[in-house]
C-alpha positions in Angstrom: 69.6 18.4 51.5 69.0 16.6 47.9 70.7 17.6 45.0 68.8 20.4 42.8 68.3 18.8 39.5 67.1 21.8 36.3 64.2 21.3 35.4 65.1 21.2 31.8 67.5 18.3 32.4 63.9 16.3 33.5 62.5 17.6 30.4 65.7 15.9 28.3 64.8 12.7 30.1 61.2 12.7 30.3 60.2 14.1 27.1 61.9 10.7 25.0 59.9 8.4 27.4 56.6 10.1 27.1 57.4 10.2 23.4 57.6 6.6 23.5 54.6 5.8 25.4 52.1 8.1 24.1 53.0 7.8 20.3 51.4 4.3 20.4 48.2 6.0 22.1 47.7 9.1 19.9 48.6 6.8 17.0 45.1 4.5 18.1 43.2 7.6 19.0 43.6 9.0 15.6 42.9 6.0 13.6 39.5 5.2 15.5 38.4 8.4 14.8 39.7 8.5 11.2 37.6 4.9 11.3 34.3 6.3 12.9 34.3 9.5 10.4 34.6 7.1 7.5 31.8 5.2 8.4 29.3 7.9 9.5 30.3 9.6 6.1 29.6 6.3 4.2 26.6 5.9 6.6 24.7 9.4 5.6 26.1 8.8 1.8 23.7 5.8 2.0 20.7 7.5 4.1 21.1 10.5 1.3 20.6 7.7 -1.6 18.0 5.7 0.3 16.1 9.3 0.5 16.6 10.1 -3.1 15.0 7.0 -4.6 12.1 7.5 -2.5 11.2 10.6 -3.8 12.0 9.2 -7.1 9.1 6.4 -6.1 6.9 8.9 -4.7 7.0 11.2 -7.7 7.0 8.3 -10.1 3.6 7.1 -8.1 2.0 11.0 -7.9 2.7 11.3 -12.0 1.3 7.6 -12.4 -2.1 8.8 -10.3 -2.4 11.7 -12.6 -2.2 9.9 -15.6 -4.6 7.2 -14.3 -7.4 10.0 -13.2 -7.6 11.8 -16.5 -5.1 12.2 -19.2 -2.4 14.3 -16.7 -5.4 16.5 -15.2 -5.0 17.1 -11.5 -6.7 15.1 -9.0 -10.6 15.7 -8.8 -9.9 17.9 -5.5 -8.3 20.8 -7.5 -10.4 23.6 -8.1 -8.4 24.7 -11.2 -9.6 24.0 -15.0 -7.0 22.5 -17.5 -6.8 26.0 -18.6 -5.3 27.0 -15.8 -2.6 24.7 -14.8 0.4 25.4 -16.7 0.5 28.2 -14.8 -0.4 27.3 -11.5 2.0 24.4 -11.9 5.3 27.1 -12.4 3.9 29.4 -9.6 3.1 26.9 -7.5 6.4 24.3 -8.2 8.8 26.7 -9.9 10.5 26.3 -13.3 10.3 22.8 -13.2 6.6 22.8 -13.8 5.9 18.8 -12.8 5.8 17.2 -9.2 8.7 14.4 -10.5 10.9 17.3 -11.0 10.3 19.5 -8.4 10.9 15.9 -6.3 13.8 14.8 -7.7 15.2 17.8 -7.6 14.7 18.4 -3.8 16.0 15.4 -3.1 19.0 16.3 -5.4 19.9 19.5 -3.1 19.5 17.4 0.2 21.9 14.8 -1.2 24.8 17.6 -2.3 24.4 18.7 1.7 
């Protein structure tokens, strides 16, 4: 019959060796994934700016068409009068009151996210 060995004598000599082999591994494991969250972090930083100037473009280009069509009057397809805009524009867009703003500033909060 073989000898009866604790099992918390294995543990004494296992635990060191598994110590020393899986250090190494956890060690790897952790900087990868340190590694990969860097780069998808720097990744959606850059997607967030790339967004951002966009809307800067595309708000730069709407306030360049109104400009263009009649002094900052609203494209001929708007059924409201000059009269009437400054107040359709803050009920419509909010405080900002112009489409750069209301723009920019969307792409402001989706940026922060």
């Amino acid at each position: 019959m073989p000898p009866v060995v604790p099992p918390f004598l294995i543990g004494l000599v296992v635990a060191p060796l598994a110590k020393r082999l899986l250090e190494p591994l956890v060690r790897g494991v952790v900087t990868t994934s340190v590694g990969v969250v860097m780069e998808a972090k720097r990744a959606a930083h850059e997607a967030g700016e790339n967004i951002h100037d966009l809307a800067v473009e595309v708000a730069a280009d709407v306030v360049a068409a109104r400009t263009a069509s009649g002094d900052g009057r609203r494209p001929a397809g708007d059924a409201l009068s000059n009269g009437e805009e400054g107040e359709a524009a803050v009920g419509v867009e909010g405080e900002a009151g112009t489409a750069k703003a209301c723009a920019t500033e969307g792409a402001g909060r989706a940026q922060t996210t």
